[in-house]
Backbone as JSON Lines, residues from 0, in Angstrom:
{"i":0,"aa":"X","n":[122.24,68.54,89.33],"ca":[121.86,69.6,88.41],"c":[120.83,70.53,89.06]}
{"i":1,"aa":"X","n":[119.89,70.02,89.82],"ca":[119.07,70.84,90.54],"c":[119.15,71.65,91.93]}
{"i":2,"aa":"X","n":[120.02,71.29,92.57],"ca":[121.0,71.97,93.76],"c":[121.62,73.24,92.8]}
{"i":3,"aa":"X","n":[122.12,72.9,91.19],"ca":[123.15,73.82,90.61],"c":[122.18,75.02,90.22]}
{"i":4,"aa":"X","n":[121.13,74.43,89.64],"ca":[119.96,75.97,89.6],"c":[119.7,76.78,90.75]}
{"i":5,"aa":"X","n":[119.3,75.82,91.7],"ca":[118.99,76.56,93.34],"c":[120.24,77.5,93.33]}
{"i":6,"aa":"X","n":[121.28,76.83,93.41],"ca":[122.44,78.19,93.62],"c":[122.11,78.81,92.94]}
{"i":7,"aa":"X","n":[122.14,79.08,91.72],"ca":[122.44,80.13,90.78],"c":[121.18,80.9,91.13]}
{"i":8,"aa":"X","n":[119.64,80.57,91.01],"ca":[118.43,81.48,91.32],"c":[118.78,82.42,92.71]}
{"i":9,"aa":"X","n":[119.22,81.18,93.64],"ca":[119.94,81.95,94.69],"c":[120.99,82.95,94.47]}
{"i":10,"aa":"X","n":[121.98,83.07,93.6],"ca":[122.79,84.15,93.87],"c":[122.09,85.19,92.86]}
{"i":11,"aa":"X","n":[121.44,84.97,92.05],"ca":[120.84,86.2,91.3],"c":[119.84,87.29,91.72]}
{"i":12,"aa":"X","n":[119.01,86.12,92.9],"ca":[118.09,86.75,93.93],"c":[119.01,87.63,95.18]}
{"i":13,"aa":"X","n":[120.18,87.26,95.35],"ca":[120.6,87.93,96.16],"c":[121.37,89.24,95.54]}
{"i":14,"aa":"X","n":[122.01,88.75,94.26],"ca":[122.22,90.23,93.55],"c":[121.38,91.2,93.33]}
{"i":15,"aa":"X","n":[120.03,90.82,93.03],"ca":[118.64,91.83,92.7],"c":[118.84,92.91,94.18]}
{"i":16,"aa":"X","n":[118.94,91.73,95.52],"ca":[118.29,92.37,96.11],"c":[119.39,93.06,97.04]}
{"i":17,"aa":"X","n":[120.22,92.56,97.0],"ca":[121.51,93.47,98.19],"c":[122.28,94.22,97.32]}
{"i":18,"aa":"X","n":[121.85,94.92,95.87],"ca":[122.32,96.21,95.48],"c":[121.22,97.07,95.7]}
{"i":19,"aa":"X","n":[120.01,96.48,96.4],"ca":[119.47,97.89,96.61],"c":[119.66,99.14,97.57]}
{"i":20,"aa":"X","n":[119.24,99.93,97.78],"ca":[119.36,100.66,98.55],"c":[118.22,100.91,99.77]}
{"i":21,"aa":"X","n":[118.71,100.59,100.82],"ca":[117.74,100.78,101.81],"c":[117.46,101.61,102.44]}
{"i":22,"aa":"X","n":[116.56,102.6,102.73],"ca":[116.4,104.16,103.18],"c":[115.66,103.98,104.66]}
{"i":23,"aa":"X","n":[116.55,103.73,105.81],"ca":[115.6,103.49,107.04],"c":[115.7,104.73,107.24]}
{"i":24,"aa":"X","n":[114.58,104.66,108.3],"ca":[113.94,106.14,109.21],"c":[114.44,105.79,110.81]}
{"i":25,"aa":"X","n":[115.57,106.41,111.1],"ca":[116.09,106.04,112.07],"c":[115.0,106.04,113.54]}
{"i":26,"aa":"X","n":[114.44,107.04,113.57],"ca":[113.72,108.09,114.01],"c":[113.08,107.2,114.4]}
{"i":27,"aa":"X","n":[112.01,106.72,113.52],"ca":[110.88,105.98,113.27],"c":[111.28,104.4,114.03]}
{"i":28,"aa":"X","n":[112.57,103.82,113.8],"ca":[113.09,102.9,114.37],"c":[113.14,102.55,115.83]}
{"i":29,"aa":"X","n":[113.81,104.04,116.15],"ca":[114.23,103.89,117.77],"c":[112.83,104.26,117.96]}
{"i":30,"aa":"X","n":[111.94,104.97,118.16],"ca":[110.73,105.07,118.67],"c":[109.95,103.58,118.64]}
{"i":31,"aa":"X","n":[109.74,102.9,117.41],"ca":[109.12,101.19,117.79],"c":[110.26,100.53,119.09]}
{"i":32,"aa":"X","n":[111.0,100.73,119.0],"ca":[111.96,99.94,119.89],"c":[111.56,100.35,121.26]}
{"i":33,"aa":"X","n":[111.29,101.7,121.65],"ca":[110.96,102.23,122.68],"c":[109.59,101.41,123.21]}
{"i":34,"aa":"X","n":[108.91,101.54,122.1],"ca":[107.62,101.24,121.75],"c":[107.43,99.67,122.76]}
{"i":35,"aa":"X","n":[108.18,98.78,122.22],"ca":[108.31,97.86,121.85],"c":[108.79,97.29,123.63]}
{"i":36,"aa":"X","n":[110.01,98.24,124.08],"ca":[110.31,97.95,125.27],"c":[109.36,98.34,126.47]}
{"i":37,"aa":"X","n":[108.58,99.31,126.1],"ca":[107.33,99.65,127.3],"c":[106.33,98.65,127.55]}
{"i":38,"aa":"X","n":[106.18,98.11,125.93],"ca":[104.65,97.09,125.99],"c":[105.09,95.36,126.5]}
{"i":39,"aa":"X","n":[106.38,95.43,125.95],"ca":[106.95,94.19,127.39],"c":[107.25,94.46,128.58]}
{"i":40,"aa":"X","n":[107.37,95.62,129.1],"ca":[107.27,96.13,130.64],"c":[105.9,95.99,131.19]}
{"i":41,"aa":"X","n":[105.01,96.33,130.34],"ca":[103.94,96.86,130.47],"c":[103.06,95.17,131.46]}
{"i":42,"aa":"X","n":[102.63,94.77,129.69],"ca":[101.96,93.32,129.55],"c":[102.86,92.06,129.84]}
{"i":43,"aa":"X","n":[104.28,92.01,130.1],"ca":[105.16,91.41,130.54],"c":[104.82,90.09,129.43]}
{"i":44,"aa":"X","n":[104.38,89.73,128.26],"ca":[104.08,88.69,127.78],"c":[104.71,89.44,126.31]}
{"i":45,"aa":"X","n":[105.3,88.27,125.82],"ca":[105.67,89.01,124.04],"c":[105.04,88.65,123.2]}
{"i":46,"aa":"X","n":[104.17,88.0,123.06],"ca":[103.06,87.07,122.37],"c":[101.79,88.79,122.22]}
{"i":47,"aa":"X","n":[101.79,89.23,123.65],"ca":[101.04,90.05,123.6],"c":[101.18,91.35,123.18]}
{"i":48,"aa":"X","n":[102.72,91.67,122.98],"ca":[103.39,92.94,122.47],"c":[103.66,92.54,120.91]}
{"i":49,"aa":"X","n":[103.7,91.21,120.57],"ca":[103.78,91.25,119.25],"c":[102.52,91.28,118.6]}
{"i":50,"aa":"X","n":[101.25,91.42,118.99],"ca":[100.05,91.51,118.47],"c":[99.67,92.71,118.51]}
{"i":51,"aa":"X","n":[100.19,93.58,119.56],"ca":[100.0,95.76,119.82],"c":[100.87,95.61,118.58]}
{"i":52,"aa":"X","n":[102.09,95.47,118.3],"ca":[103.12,95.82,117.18],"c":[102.35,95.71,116.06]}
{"i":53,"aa":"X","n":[102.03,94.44,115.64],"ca":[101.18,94.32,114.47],"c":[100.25,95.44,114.2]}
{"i":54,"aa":"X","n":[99.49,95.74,115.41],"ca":[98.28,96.42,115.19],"c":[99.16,98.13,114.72]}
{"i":55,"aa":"X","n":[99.83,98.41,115.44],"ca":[100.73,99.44,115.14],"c":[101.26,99.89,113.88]}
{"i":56,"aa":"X","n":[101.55,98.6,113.35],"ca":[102.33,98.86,112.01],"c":[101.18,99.03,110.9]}
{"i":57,"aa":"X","n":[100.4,98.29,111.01],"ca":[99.0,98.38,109.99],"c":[98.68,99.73,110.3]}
{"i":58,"aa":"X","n":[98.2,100.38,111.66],"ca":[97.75,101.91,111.96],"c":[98.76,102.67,110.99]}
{"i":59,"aa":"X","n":[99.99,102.48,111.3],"ca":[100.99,103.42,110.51],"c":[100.92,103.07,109.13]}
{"i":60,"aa":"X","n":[100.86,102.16,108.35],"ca":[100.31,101.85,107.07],"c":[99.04,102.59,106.56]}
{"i":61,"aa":"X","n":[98.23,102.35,107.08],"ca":[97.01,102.74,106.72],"c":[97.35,104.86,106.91]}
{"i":62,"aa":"X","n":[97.79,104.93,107.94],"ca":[98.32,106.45,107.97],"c":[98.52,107.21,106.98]}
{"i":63,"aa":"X","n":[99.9,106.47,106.44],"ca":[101.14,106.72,105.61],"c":[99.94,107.08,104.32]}
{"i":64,"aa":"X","n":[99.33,105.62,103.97],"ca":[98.64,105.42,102.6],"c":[97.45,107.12,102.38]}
{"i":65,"aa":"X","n":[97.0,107.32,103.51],"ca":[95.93,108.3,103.22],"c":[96.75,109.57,103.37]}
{"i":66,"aa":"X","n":[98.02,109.91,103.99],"ca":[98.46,111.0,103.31],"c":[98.82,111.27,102.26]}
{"i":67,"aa":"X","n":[99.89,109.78,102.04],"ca":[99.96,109.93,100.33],"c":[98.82,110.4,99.18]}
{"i":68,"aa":"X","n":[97.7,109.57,99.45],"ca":[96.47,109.52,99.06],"c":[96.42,111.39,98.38]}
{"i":69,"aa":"X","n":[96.03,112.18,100.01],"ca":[95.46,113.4,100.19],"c":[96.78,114.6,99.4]}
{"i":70,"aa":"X","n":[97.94,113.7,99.3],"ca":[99.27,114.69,98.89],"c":[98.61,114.76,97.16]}
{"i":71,"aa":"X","n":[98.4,113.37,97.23],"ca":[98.31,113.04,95.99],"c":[97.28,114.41,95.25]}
{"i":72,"aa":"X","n":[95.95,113.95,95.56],"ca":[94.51,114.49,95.49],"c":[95.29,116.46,95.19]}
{"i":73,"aa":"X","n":[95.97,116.66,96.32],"ca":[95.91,118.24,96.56],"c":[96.93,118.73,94.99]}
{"i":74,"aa":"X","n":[97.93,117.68,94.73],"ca":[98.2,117.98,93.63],"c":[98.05,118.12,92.62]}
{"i":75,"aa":"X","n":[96.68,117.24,92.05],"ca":[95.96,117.62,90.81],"c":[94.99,118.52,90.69]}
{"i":76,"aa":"X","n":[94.54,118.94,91.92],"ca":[93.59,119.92,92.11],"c":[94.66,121.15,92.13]}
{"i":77,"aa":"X","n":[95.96,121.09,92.25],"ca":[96.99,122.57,92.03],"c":[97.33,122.39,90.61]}
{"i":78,"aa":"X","n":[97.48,121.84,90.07],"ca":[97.74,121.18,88.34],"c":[96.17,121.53,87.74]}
{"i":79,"aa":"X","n":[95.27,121.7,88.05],"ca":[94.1,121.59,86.76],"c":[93.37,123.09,87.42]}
């Protein structure tokens, strides 16, 4: 009976989630990859390119968040 829930949570979780729609940034893709292939040329260790990556993706996070932020801000100051 409890294998029979696991399935079922399982296929409902997979219905939620593989009708969504996924919007990659191709762009944005092949450039980490580039990224990605220099800093194992580079540091020749992947331990050590997966810790630049990390740091990378948080930089671009933190990026992303304060333009939104400033898009945000400039629009209520054009609204009021």
């Amino acid at each position: 009976m409890f294998s029979l829930f696991q399935n079922l949570a399982f296929r409902q979780f997979l219905r939620i989630f593989a009708s969504m729609e996924a919007k990659i940034n191709w762009k944005l893709v092949i450039s980490f990859i580039i990224i990605i292939g220099g800093l194992i040329y580079i540091t020749e260790s992947y331990l050590m390119t997966i810790g630049i990556m990390l740091l990378l993706f948080v930089a671009y996070d933190f990026v992303l968040k304060k333009a939104k932020d400033e898009e945000e801000k400039e629009k209520k100051e054009n609204q009021s």
